[in-house]
C-alpha positions as a Markdown table, in Angstrom:
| # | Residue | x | y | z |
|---|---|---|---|---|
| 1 | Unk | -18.6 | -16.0 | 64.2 |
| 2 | Unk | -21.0 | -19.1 | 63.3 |
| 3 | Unk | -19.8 | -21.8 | 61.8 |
| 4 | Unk | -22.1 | -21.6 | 59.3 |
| 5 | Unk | -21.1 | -18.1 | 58.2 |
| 6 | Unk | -17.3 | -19.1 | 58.3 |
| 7 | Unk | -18.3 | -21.6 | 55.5 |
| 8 | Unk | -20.5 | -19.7 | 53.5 |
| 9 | Unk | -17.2 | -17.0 | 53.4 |
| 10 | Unk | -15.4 | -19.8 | 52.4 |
| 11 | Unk | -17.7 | -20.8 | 49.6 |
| 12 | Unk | -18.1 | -17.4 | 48.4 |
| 13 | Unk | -14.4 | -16.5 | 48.4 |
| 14 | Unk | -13.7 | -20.0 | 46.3 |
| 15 | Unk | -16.3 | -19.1 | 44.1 |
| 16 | Unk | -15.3 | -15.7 | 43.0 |
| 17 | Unk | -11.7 | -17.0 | 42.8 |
| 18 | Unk | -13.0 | -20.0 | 40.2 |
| 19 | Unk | -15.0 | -16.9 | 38.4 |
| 20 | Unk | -11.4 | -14.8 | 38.3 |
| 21 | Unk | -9.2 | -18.1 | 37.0 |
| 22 | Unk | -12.2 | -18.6 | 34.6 |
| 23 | Unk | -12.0 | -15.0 | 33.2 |
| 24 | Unk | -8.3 | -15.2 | 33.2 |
| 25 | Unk | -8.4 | -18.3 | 30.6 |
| 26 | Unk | -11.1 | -17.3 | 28.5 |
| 27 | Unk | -9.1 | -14.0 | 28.1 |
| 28 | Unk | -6.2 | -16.3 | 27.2 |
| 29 | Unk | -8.0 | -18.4 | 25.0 |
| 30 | Unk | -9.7 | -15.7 | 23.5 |
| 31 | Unk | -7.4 | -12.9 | 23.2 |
| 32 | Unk | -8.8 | -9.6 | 21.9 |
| 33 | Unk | -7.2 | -7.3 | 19.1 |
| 34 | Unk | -5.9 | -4.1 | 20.2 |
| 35 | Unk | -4.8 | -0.9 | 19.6 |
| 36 | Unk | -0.7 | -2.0 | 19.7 |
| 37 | Unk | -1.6 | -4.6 | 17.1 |
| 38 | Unk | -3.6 | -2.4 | 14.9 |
| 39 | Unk | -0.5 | 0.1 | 14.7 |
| 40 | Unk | 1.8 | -2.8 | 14.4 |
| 41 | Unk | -0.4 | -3.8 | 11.1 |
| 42 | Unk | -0.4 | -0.6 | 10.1 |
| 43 | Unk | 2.9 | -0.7 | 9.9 |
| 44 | Unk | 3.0 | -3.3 | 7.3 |
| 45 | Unk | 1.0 | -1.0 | 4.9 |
| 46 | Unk | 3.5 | 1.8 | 5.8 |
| 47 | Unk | 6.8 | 0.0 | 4.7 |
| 48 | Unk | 5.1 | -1.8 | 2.7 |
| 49 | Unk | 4.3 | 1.4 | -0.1 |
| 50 | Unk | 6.9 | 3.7 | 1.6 |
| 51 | Unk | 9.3 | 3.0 | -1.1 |
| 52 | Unk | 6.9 | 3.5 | -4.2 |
| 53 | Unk | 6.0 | 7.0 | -2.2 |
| 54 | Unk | 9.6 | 7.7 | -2.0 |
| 55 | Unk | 10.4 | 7.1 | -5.7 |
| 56 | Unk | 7.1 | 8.9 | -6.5 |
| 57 | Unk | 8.8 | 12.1 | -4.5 |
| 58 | Unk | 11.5 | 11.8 | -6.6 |
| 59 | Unk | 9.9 | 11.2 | -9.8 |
| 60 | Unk | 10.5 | 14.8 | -11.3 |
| 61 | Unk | 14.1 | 14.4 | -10.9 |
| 62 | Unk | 14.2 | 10.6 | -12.2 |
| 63 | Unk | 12.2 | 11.4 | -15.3 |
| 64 | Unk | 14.9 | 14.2 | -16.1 |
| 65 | Unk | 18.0 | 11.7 | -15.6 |
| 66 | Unk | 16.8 | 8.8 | -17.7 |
| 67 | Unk | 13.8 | 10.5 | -20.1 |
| 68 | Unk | 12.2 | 7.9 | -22.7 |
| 69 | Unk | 9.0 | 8.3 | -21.3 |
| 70 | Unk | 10.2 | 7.0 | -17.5 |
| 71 | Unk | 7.5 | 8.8 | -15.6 |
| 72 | Unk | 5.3 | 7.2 | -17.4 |
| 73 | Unk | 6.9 | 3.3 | -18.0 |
| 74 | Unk | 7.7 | 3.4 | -14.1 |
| 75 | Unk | 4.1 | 2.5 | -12.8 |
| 76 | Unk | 3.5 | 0.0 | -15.6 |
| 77 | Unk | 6.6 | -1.9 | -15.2 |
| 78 | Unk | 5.8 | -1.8 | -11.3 |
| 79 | Unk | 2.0 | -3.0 | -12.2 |
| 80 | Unk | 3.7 | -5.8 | -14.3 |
| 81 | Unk | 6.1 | -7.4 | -11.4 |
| 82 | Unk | 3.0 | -7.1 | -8.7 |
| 83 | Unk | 1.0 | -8.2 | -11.0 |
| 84 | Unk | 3.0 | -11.7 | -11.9 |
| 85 | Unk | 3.5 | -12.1 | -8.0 |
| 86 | Unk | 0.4 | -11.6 | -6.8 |
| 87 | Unk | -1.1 | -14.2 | -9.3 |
| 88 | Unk | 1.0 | -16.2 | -7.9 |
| 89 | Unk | 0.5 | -15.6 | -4.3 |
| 90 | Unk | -2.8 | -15.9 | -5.5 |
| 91 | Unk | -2.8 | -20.1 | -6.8 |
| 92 | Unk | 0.0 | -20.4 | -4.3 |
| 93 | Unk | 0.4 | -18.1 | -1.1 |
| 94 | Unk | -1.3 | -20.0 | 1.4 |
| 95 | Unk | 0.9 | -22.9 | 1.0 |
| 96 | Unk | 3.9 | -21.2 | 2.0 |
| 97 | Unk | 4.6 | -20.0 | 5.4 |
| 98 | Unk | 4.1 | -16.2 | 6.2 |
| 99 | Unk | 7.5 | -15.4 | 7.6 |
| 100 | Unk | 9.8 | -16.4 | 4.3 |
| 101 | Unk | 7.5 | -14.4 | 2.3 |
| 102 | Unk | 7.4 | -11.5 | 4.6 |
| 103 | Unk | 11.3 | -11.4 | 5.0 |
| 104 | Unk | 12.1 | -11.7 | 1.0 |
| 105 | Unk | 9.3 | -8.4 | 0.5 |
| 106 | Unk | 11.2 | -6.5 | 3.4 |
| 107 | Unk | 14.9 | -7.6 | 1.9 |
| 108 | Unk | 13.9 | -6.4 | -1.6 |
| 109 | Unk | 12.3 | -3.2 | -0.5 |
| 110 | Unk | 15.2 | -2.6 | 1.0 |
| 111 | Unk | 17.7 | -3.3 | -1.4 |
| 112 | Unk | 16.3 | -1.6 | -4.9 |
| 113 | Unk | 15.9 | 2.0 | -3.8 |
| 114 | Unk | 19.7 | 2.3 | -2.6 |
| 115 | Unk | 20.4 | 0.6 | -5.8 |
| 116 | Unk | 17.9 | 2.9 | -8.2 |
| 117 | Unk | 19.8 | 6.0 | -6.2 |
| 118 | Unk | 23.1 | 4.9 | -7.0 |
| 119 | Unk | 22.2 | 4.3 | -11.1 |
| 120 | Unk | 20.5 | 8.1 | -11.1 |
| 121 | Unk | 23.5 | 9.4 | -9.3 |
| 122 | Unk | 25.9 | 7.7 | -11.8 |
| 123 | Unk | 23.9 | 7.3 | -15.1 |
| 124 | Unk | 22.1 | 9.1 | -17.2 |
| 125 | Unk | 21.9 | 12.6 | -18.0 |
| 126 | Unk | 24.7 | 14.9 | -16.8 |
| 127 | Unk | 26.1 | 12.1 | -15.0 |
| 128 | Unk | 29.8 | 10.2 | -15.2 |
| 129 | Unk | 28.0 | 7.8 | -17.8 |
| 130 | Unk | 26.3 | 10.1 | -19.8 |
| 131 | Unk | 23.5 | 7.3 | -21.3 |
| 132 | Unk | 19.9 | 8.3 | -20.5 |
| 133 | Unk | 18.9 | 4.8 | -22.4 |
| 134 | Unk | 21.0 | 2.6 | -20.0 |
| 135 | Unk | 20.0 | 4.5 | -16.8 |
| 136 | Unk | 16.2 | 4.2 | -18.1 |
| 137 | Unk | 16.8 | 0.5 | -18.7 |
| 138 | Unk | 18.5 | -0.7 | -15.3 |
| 139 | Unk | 15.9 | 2.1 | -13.6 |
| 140 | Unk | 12.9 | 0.1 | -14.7 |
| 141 | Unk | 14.7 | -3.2 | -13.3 |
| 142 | Unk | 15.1 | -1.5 | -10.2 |
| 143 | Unk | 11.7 | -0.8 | -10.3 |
| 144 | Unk | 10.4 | -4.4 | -11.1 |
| 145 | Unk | 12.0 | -5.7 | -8.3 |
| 146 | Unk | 10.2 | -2.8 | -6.0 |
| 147 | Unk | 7.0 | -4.2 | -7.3 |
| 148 | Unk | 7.9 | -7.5 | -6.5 |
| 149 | Unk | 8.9 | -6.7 | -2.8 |
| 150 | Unk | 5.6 | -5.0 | -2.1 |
| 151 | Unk | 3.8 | -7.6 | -3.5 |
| 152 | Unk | 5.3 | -10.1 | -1.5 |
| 153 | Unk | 4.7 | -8.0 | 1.4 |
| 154 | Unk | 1.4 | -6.7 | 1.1 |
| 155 | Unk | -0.7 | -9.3 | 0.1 |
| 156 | Unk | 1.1 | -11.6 | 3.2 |
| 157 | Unk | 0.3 | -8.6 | 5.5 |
| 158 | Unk | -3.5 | -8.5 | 3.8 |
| 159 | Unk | -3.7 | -12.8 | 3.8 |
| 160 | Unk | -3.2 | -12.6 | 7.7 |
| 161 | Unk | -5.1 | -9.5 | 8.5 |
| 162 | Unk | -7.8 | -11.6 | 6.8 |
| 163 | Unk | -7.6 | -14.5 | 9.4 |
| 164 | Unk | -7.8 | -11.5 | 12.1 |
| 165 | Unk | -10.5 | -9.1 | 11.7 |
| 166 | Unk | -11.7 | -6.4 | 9.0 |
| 167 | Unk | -9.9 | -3.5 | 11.7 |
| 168 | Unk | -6.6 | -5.1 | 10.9 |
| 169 | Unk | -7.2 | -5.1 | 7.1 |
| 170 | Unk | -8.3 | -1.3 | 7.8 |
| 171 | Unk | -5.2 | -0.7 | 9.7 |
| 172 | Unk | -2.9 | -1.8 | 7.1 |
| 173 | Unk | -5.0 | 0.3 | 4.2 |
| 174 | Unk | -4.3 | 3.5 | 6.9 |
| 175 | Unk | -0.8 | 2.8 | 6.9 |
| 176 | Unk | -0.3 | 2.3 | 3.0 |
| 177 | Unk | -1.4 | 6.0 | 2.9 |
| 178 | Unk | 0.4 | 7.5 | 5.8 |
| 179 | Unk | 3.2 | 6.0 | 3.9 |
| 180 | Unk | 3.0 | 9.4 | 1.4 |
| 181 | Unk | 3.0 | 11.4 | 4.5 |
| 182 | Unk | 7.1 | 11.2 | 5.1 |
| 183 | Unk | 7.9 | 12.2 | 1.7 |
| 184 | Unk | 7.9 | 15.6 | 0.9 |
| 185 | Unk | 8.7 | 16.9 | 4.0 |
| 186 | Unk | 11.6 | 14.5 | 4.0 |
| 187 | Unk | 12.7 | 15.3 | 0.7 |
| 188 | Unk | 12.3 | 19.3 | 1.1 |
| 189 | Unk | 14.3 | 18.9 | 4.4 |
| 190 | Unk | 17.3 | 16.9 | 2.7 |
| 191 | Unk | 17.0 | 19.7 | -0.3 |
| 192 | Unk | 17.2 | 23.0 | 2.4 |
| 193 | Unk | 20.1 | 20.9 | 3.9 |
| 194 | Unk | 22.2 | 20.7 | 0.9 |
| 195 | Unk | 21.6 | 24.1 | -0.3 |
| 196 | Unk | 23.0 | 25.2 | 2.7 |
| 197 | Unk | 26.5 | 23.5 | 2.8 |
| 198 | Unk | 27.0 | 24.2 | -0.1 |
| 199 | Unk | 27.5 | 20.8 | -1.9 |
| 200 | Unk | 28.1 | 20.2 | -5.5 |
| 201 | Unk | 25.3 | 18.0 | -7.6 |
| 202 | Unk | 22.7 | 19.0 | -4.9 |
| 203 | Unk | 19.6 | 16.9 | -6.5 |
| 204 | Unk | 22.0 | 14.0 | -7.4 |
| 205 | Unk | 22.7 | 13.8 | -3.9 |
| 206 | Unk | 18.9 | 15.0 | -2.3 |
| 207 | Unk | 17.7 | 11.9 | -4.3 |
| 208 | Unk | 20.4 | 9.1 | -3.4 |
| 209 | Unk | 20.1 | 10.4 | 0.9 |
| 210 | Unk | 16.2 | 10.2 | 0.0 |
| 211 | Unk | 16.2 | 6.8 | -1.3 |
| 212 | Unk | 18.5 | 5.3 | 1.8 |
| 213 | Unk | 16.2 | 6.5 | 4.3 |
| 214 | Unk | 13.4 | 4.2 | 2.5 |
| 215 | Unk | 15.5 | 1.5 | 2.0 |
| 216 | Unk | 16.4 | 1.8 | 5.9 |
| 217 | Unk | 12.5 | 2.0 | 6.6 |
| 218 | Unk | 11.8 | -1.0 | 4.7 |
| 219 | Unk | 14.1 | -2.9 | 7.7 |
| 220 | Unk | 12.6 | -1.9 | 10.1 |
| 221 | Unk | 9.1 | -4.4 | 10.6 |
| 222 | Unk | 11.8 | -7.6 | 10.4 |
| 223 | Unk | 12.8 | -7.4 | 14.2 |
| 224 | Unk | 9.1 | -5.4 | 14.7 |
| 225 | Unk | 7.6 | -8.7 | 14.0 |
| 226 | Unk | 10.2 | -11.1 | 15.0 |
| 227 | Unk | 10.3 | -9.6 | 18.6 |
| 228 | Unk | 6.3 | -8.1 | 18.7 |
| 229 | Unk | 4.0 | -8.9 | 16.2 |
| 230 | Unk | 4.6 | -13.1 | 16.7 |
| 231 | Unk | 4.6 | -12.8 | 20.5 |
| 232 | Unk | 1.0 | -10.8 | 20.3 |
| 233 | Unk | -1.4 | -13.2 | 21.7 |
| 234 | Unk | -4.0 | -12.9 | 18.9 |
| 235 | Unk | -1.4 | -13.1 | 16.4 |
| 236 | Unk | -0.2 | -16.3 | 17.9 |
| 237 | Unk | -3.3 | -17.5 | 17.7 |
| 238 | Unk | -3.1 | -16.8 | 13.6 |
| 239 | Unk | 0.0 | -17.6 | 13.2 |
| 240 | Unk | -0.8 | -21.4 | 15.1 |
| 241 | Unk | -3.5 | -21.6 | 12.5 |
| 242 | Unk | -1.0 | -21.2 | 9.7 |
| 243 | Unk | 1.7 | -23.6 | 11.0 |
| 244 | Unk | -0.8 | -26.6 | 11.8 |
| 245 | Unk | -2.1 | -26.0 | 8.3 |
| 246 | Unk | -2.0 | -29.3 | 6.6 |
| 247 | Unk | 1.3 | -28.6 | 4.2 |
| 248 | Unk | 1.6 | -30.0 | 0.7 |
| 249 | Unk | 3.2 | -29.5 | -2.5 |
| 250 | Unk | 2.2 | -27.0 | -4.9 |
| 251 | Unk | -0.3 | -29.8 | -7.0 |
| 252 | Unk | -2.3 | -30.5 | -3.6 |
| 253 | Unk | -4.9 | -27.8 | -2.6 |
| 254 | Unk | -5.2 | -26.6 | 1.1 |
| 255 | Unk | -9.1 | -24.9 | 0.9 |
| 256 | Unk | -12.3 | -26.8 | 1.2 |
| 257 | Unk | -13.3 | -25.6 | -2.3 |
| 258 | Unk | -11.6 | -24.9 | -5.8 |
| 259 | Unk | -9.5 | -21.5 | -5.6 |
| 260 | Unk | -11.6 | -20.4 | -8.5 |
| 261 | Unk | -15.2 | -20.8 | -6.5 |
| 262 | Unk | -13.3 | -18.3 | -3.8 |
| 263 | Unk | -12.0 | -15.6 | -6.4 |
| 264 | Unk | -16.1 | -15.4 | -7.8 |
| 265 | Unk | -17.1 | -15.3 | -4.4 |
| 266 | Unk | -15.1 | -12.1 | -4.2 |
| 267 | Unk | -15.1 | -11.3 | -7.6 |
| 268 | Unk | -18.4 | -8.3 | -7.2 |
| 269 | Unk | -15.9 | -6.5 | -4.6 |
| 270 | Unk | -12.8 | -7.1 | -6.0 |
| 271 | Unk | -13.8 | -5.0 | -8.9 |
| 272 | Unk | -14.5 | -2.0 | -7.1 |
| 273 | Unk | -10.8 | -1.8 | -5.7 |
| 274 | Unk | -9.7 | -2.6 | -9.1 |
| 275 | Unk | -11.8 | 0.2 | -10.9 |
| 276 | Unk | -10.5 | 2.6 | -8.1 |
| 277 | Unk | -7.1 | 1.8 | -8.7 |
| 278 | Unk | -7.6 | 2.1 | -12.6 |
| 279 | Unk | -9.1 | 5.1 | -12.7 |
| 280 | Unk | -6.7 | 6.8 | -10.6 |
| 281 | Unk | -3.8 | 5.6 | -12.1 |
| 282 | Unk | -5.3 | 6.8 | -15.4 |
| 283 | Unk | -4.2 | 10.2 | -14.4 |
| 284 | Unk | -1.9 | 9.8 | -11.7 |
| 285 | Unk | 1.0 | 10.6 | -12.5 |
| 286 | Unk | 0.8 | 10.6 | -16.1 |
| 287 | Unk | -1.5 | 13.3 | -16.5 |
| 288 | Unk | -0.5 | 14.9 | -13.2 |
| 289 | Unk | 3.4 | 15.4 | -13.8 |
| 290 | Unk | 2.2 | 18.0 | -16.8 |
| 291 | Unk | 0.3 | 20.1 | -14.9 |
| 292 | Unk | 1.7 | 23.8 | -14.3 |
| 293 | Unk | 2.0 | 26.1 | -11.4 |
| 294 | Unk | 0.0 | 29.3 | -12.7 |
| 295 | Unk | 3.7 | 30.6 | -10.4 |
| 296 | Unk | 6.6 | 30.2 | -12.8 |
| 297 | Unk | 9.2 | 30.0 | -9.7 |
| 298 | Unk | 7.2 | 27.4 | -8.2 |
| 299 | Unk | 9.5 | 24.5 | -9.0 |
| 300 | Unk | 8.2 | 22.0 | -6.6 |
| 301 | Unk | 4.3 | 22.2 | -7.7 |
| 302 | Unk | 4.1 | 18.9 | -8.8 |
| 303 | Unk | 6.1 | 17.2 | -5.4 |
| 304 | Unk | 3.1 | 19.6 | -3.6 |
| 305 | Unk | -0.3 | 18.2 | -5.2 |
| 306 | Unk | 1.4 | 14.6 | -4.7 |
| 307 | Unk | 1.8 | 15.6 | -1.3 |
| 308 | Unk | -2.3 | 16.9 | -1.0 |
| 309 | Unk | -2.6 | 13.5 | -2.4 |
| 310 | Unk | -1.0 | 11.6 | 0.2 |
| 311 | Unk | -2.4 | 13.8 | 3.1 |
| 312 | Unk | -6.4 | 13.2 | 1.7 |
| 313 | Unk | -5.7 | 10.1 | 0.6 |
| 314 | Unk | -4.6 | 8.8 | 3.7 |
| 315 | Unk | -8.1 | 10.8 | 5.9 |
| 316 | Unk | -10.1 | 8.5 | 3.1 |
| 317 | Unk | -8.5 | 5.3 | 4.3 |
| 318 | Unk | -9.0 | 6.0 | 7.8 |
| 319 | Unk | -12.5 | 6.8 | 7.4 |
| 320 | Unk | -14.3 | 3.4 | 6.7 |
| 321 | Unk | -12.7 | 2.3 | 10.4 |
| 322 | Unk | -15.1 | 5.1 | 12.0 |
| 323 | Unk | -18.3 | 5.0 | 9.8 |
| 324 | Unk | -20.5 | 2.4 | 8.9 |
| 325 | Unk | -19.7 | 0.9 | 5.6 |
| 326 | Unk | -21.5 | 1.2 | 2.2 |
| 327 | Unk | -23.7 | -1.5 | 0.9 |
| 328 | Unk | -22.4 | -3.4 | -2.4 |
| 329 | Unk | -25.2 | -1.4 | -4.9 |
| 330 | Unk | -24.0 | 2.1 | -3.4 |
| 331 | Unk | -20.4 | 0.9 | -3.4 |
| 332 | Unk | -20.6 | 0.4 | -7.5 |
| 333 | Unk | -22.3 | 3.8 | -7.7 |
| 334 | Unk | -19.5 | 5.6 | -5.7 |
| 335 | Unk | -16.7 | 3.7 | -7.9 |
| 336 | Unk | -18.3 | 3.9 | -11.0 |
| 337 | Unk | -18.7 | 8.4 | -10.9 |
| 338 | Unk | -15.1 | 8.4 | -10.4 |
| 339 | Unk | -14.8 | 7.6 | -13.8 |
| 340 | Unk | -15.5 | 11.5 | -14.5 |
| 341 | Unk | -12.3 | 12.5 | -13.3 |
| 342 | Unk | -10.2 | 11.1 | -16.1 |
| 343 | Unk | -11.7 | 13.6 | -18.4 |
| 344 | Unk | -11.3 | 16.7 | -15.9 |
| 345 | Unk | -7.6 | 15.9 | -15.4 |
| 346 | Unk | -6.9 | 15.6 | -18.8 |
| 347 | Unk | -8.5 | 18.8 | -19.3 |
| 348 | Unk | -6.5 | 20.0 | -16.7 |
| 349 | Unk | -3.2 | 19.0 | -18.4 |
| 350 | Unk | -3.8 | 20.2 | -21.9 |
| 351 | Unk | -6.1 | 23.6 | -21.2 |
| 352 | Unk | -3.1 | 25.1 | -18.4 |
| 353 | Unk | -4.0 | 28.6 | -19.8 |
| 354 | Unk | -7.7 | 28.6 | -18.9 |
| 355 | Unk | -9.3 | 29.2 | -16.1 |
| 356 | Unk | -9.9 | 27.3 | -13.9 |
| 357 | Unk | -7.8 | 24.5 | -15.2 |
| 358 | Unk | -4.5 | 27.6 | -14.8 |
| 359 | Unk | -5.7 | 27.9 | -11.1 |
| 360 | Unk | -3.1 | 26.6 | -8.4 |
| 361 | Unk | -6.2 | 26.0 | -5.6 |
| 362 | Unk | -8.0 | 24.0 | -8.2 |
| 363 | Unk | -5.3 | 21.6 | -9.2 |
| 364 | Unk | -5.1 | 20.7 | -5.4 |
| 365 | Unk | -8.9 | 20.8 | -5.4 |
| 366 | Unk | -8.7 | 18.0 | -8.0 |
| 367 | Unk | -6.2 | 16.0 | -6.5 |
| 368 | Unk | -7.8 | 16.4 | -3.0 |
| 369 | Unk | -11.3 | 14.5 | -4.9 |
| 370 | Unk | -9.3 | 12.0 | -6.6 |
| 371 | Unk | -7.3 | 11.2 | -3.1 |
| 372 | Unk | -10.2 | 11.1 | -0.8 |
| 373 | Unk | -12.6 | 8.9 | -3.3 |
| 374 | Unk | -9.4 | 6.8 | -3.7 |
| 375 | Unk | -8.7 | 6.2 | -0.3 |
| 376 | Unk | -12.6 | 5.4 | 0.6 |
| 377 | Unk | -13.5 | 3.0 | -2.3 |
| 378 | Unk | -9.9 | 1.4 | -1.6 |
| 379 | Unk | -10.8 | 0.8 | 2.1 |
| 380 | Unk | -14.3 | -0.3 | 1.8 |
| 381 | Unk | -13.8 | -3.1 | -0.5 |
| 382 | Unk | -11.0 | -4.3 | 1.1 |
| 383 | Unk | -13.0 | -4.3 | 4.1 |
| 384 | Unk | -15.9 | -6.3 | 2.4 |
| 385 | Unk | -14.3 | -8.3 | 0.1 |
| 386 | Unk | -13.0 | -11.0 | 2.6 |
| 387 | Unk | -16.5 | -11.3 | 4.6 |
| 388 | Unk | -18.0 | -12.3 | 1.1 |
| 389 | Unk | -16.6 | -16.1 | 1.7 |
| 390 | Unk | -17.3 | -18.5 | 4.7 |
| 391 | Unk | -15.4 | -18.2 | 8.0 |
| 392 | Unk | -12.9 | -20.5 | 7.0 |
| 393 | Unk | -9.4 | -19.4 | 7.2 |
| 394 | Unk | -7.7 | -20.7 | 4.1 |
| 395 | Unk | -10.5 | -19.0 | 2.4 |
| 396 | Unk | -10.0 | -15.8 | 3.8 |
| 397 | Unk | -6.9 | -15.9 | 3.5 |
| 398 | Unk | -7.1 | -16.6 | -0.6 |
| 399 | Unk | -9.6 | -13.7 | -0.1 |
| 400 | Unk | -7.3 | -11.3 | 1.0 |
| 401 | Unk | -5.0 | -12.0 | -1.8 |
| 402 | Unk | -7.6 | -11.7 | -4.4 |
| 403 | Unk | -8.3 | -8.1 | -2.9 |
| 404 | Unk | -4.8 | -7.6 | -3.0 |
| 405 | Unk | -5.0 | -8.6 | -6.7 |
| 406 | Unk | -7.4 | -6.1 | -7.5 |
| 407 | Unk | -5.5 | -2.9 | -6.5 |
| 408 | Unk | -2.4 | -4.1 | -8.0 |
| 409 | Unk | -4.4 | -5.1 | -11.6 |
| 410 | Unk | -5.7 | -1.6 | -11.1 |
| 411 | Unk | -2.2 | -0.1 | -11.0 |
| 412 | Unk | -1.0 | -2.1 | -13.9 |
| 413 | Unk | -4.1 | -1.8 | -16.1 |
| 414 | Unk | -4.2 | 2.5 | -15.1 |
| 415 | Unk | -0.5 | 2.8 | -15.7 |
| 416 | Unk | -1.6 | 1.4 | -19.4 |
| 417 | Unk | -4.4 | 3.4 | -19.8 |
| 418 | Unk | -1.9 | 7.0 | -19.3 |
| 419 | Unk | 0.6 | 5.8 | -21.3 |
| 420 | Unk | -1.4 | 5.3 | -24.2 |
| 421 | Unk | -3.1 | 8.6 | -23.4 |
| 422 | Unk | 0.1 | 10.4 | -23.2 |
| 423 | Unk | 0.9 | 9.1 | -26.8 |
| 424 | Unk | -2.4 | 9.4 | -27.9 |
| 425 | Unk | -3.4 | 12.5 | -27.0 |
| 426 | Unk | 1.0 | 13.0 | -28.2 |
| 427 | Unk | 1.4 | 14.5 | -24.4 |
């Protein structure tokens, strides 16, 4: 062979070797979000609600043990705690590292439904301590302190999935509603079990198995992020971000701009998630738990349209990641009609004996509407709501707690709304 070909191979085979060691770095330094991410930050909307699910599975039975009204206190007392944390988080998150934060939501989602199942299995009606007012009492402190944990971990799953990439704030809205999924299946399997050996107190003890298996759920992201999440190459990238933050105390501000300019920014969208939220917690559960099966044996009716709710609610959420999404104008229009649906619902509870409102299929019919609009006006705004600020990373980070902020507002201002309906209307 020539010489000169012998150094042109040469020349070509160091070139395409620089070009291969160049794509390898960028790849490095640029590392791409991918599907194993996305499930793992689904995962933090999945623990993160699977404990209000469980303790919505269960609310039938919890409602009977400590009566005053509990069905119907548990949402708003839950609204309250998120509510006080979330402002918080809010004025405060981003100056705080993610782990603690993360660790204290998982520890106390953890602890309070094994608690909550011990107080219904011991207190309250036809229990050893037969005082409905106690068990409704430390039930609603159990409760508080479930609202705190989710709080804690939610809107630190939604301030980081704000510094990644609208997919990851998707992911974690999929895997709040996939969190309803386990529920009643879970809960009919533990009830068939019983029944069949034969144990005394069968929904004492259906209820208390039910509420370790969340509390042992709500473990399980610690060593999923310890060992996987931090080592993702993208999420190490975030997570750098965080630690080389400039730290300060609580008086010293860590965003270009005042806090307040970033909560207008996202004020518009914000909104939206928080009408969504209001609206359906209007109705659900406070209207819901009084609707009847048009089947008088069909004890578990209400545990069923919870569960259609779950199932449509979590197709909404996963939705937005496949379609385009909805401009701001048409967004407020598609909020705004939901609005109808408080008055159909409450027609549903108080006309059972006329048709169609005494029709099993359109009970589920409702509930499927009032999941799937809930689970697409949730999604989208979460989605938009961070890309109203600059691409800044403290800002989207206070971004993604001011979302965060309206759902759980929503909750706490819906769970208002029913009660005062349920006296009102002297439900």
């Amino acid at each position: 062979m020539l010489p000169s070909l012998k150094n042109d191979e040469k020349s070509s085979e160091i070139e395409m070797n620089g070009i291969l060691e160049d794509t390898k770095s960028s790849e490095k330094a640029n590392p791409a979000i991918d599907i194993w991410l996305l499930l793992q930050m689904g995962m933090f909307g999945f623990v993160a609600l699977s404990p209000w699910n469980f303790v919505l599975a269960e609310l039938g039975y919890l409602n009977g043990k400590f009566e005053h009204y509990f069905g119907s206190a548990l949402p708003l007392l839950y609204g309250v705690a998120v509510n006080i944390t979330q402002v918080f988080l809010i004025w405060y998150g981003n100056r705080f590292s993610f782990q603690p934060r993360f660790v204290i939501g998982c520890i106390l989602l953890s602890i309070f439904p094994f608690i909550l199942g011990t107080i219904a299995m011991t207190i309250g009606n036809d229990n050893s301590i037969d005082n409905t007012g106690l068990g409704f009492g430390l039930g609603l402190v159990c409760v508080y302190f479930l609202g705190t944990g989710y709080a804690l971990l939610e809107s630190s799953a939604l301030g980081l999935a704000a510094l990644c990439s609208p997919k990851c704030i998707a992911a974690i809205m999929v895997g709040e509603g996939a969190s309803g999924l386990l529920g009643w299946p879970i809960n009919t399997l533990l009830n068939l079990i019983l029944n069949a050996s034969d144990i005394q107190r069968v929904s004492e003890w259906r209820c208390f198995i039910f509420l370790i298996i969340s509390s042992l759920i709500a473990l399980i992201i610690i060593p999923m992020f310890r060992f996987s999440t931090s080592k993702h190459p993208y999420m190490m990238k975030v997570l750098e971000i965080e630690r080389t933050r400039k730290k300060g105390g609580l008086a010293s501000r860590q965003t270009r701009r005042p806090i307040l300019s970033i909560v207008l920014d996202v004020l518009p969208i914000a909104f939206c998630v928080w009408l969504t939220m209001t609206v359906t917690f209007t109705v659900f559960p406070s209207q819901v738990v009084l609707w009847k099966s048009s089947d008088p044996s069909n004890v578990g009716f209400i545990a069923q349209v919870t569960y259609t709710f779950q199932v449509v609610d979590t197709i909404g959420r996963f939705l937005p990641s496949v379609l385009p999404n909805l401009k701001t104008r048409y967004l407020f229009i598609y909020v705004i009609s939901r609005i109808i649906l408080i008055p159909l619902f409450i027609c549903t509870a108080e006309y059972s004996t006329i048709a169609p409102f005494n029709e099993d299929w359109f009970m589920h019919m409702e509930m499927g509407v009032l999941a799937f609009t809930n689970g697409t006006c949730v999604t989208m705004s979460m989605v938009a709501g961070p890309s109203r600020v600059p691409d800044d990373e403290a800002e989207r980070e206070v971004a993604g707690y001011t979302m965060s902020f309206g759902i759980v507002s929503g909750i706490l201002f819906g769970s208002i709304f029913g009660l005062l309906t349920n006296i009102g209307l002297g439900q």
